[in-house]
C-alpha positions in Angstrom: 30.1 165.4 26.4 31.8 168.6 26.0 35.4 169.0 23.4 37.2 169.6 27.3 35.3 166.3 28.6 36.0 164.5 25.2 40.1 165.4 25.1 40.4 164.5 29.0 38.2 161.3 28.7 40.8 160.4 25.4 44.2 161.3 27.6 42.6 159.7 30.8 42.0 156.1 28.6 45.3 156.6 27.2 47.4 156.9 30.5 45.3 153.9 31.7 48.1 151.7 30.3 50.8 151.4 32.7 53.6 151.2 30.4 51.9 154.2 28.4 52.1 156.2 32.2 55.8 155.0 32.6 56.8 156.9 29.1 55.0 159.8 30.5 56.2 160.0 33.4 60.0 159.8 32.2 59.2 162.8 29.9 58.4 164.7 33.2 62.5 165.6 33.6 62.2 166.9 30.0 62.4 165.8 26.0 64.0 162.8 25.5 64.9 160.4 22.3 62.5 157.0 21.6 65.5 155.1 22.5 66.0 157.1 25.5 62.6 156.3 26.5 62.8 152.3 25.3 65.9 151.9 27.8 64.6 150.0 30.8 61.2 149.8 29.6 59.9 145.8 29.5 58.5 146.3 25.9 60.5 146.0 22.5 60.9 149.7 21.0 58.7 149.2 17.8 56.1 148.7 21.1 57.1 151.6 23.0 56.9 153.6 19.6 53.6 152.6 19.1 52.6 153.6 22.8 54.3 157.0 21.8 51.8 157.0 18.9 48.5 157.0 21.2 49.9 159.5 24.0 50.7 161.8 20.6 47.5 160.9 19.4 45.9 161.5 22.6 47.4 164.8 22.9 49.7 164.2 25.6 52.8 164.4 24.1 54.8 166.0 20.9 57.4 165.2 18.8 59.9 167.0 16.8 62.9 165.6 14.3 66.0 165.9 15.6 68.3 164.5 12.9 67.5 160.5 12.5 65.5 160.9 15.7 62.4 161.6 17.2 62.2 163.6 20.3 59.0 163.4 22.3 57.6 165.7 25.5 55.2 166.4 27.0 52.2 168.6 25.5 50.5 171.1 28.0 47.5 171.7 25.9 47.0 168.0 27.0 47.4 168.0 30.4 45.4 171.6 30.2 42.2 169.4 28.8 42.8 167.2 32.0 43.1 169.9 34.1 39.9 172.4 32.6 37.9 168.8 33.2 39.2 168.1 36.9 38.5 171.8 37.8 34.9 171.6 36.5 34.6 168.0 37.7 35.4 169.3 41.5 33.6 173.2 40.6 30.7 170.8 40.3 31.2 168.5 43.3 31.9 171.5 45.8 28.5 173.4 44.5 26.7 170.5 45.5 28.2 170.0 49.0 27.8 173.9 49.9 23.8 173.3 48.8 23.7 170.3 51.0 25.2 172.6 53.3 22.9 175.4 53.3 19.7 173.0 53.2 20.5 171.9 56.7 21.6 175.1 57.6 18.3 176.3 56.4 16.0 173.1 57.5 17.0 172.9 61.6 17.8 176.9 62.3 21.1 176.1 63.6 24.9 174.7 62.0 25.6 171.2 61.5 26.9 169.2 64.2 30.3 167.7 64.3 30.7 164.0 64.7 33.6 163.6 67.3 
């Protein structure tokens, strides 16, 4: 597996957990505090800290002091892994349906015939 395939395959397991893809998805409006983030959330706040820990550690999101506090958001590079994987994922796929394509283009001398 390539270092792309390896980073999305890590971010993909970690935004498997659904409370791990709630805390990402509130970052989407912009940085906010852990105990921003724990408000609302159905899991104590040491849990939601630990849940920061893999999306950090699955390069999703980033943190930064901010006095007594710890400000995550999101990471592009992270979402870029997911992306450069997706786009060769789907590259890949669409190569192989225009070669499908062109074989029975090729094999009966006239186009494909739409199914109505």
């Amino acid at each position: 597996m390539s270092r792309t395939g390896s980073s999305a395959a890590t971010a993909l397991a970690a935004l498997a957990d659904p409370t791990r893809r709630e805390l990402f998805e509130r970052l989407r409006s912009g940085p906010r505090a852990v105990g921003e983030l724990a408000r609302g959330v159905t899991v104590s706040r040491p849990a939601v800290s630990q849940h920061l820990a893999v999306l950090k550690a699955a390069g999703l999101v980033r943190d930064t002091a901010a006095g007594t506090r710890r400000v995550y958001e999101i990471d592009p590079k992270g979402l870029g892994a997911i992306r450069a994987w997706l786009d060769d994922m789907w590259g890949g796929a669409l190569d192989s349906f225009k070669t499908e394509l062109d074989q029975e283009v090729d094999g009966s001398g006239s186009e494909p015939q739409k199914n109505e």
